[in-house]
C-alpha positions in Angstrom: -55.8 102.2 46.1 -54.4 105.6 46.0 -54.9 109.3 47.2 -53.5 110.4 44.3 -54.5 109.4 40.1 -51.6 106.9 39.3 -52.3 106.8 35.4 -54.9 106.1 32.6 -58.0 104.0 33.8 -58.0 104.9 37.6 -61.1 105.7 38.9 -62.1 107.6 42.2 -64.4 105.8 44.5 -66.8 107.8 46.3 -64.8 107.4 49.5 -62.5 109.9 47.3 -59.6 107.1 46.9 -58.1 106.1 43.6 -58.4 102.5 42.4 -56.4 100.7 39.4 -58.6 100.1 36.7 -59.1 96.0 37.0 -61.3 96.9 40.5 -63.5 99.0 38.7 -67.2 98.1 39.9 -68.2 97.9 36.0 -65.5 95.5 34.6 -66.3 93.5 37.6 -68.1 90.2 36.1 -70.9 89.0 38.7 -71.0 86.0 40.2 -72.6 83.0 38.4 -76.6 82.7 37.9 -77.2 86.3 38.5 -77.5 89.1 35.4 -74.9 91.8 35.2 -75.3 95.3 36.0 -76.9 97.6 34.0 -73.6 99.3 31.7 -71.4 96.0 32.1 -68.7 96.1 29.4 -66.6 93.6 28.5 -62.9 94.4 30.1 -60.8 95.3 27.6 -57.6 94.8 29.8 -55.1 91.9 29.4 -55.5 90.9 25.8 -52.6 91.6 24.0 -51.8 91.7 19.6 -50.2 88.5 19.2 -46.3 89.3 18.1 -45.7 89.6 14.1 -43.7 86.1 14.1 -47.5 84.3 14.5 -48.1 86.0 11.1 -45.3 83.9 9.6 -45.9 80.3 8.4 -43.8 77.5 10.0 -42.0 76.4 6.4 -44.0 73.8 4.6 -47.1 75.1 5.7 -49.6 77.3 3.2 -50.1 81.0 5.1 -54.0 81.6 6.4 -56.4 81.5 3.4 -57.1 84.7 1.4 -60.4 84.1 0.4 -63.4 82.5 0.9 -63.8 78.5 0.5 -64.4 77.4 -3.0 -67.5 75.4 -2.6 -68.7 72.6 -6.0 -65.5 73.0 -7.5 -64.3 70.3 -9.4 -62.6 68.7 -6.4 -65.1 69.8 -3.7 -63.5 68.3 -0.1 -66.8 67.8 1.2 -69.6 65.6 -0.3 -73.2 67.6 -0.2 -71.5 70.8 -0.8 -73.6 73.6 -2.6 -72.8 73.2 -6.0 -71.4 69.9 -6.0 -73.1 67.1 -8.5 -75.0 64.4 -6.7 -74.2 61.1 -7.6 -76.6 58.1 -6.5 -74.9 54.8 -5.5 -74.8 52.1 -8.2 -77.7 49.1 -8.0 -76.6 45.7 -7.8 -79.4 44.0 -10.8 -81.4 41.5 -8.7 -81.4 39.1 -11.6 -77.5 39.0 -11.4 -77.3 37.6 -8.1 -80.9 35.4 -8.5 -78.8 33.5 -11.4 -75.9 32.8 -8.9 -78.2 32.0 -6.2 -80.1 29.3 -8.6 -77.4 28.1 -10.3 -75.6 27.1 -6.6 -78.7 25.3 -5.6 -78.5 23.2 -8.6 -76.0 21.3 -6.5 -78.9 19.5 -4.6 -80.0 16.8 -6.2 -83.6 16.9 -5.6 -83.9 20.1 -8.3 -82.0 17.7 -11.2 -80.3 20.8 -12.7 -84.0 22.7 -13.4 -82.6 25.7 -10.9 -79.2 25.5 -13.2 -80.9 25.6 -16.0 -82.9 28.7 -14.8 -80.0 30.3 -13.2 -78.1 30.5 -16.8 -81.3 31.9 -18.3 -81.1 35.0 -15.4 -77.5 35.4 -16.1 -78.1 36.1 -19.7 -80.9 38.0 -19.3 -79.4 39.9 -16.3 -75.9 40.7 -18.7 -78.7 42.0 -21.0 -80.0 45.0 -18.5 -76.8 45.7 -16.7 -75.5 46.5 -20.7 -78.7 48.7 -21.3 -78.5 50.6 -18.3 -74.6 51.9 -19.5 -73.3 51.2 -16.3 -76.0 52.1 -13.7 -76.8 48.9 -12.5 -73.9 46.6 -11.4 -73.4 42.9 -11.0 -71.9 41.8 -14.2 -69.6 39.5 -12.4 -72.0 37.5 -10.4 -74.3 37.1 -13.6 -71.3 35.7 -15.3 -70.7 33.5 -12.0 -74.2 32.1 -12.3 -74.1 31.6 -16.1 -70.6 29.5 -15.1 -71.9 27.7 -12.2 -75.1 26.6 -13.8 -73.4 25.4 -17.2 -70.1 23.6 -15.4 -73.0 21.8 -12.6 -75.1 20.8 -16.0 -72.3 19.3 -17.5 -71.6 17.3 -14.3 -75.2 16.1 -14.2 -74.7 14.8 -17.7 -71.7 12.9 -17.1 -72.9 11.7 -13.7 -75.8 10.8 -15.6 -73.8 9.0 -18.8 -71.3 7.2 -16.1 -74.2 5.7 -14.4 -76.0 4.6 -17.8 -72.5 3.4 -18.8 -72.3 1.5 -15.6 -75.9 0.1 -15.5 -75.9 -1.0 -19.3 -72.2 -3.0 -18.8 -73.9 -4.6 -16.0 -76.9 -5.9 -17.5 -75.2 -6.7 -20.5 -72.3 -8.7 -18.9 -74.5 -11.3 -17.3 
């Protein structure tokens, strides 16, 4: 507060005194909850340019980008971008893991190697679609898996079978 103008920005006050420009009644901001004056401006006091050495990339470091974002290029950063391809996820073929599933339960000897025997015939015919669909559909491995389960648990059955034949026939025989 002055008698006299001190510089740019003072304003007089009615009373006829000089105040520095940061009192001003207009860059005032009012208190919270109510709605400014009419003519509030945004105070234009205290920011400053930043200094030319912010310009300046710390070494290693690309400068600020020239240009706008490059969105569906080739190698798009962001999945969904406009532009971009959409690619579905891959199916696992039901049939695949069916064969593994009834191949392992031929391991319980209620089913006498029927579910093996189904399990091999889903593996085959599972391999079939999985090759049709040019590699849509996955689950070649656990088609393969049941087709190996369910021939390997066969082949047991057989020789648990032929042992016990074997066994039974030598002892009849030997009395």
């Amino acid at each position: 507060m002055s008698d006299t103008q001190q510089g740019p920005g003072w304003w007089q006050a009615t009373d006829g005194k000089w105040y520095p420009p940061e009192t001003h009644p207009a860059r005032q901001v009012p208190p919270l909850g109510q709605p400014p004056t009419p003519g509030y401006q945004v105070p234009t006091t205290g920011y400053s340019v930043p200094p030319a050495s912010y310009a300046v990339p710390a070494p290693g470091f690309p400068g600020p980008p020239t240009s706008p974002p490059r969105w569906g290029g080739p190698y798009s950063p962001y999945p969904g971008a406009p532009g971009a391809p959409y690619v579905a996820a891959r199916q696992t073929n039901g049939l695949a893991i069916a064969s593994l599933v009834c191949s392992v339960t031929g391991i319980i000897p209620f089913f006498f190697g029927i579910s093996c025997v189904v399990g091999i015939v889903l593996g085959f015919v599972s391999l079939r679609q999985i090759k049709r669909t040019g590699g849509v559909q996955q689950g070649r491995g656990l088609a393969i898996a049941g087709i190996a389960v369910g021939f390997s648990l066969i082949a047991i059955f057989v020789l648990l079978v032929g042992l016990a034949l074997g066994t039974a026939h030598t002892t009849t025989s030997g009395t």
